[in-house]
N, C-alpha and C positions, 0 to 999 in steps of 0.2 A: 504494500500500500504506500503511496508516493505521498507528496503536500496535498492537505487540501486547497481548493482550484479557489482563485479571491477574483473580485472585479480590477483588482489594481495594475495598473499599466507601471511597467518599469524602465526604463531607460538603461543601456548601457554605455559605458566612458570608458576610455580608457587612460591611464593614468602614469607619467614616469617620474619614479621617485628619483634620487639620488641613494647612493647608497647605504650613507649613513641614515636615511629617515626611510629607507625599507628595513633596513634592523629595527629599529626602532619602533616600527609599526609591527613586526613578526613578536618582537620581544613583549609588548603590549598582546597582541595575541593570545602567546602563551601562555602567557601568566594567567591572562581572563577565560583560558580555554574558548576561545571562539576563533572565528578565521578574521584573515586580516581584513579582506573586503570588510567584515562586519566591521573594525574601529574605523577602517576609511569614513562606510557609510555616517559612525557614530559621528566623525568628527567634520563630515560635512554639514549633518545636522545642527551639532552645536553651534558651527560657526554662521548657518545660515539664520538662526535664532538669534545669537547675539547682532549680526549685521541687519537685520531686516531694518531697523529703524532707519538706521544710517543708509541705508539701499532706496527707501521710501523719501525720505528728505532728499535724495542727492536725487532720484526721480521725479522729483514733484517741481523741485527748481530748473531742474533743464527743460520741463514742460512750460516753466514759466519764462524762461529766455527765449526761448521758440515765439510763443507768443505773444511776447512784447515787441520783436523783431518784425 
């Protein structure tokens, strides 16, 4: 019996590290016993939580220079 099937659409990337921050993300891995893709994923997320504000202002003002132009 495989995953069960979700409506969720996924996206693939692909990504190159250097190699000092692929150790780093395997050694993270390990220790948390999960695969590396999963702290990638984690740490996309975090960082797109922390930046959304600042993504949203820095969108909102280029919409505003456009249309003052």
């Amino acid at each position: 019996m495989g995953r069960p099937q979700t409506d969720r659409q996924h996206s693939r990337l692909t990504v190159s590290l250097d190699e000092d921050a692929y150790k780093q993300v395997c050694d993270i891995a390990t220790r948390n016993d999960v695969s590396a893709a999963w702290v990638i994923r984690r740490a996309v997320k975090e960082f797109l939580e922390k930046e959304k504000p600042e993504i949203a202002v820095g969108h909102d003002a280029e919409e505003q220079r456009q249309s003052a132009s």
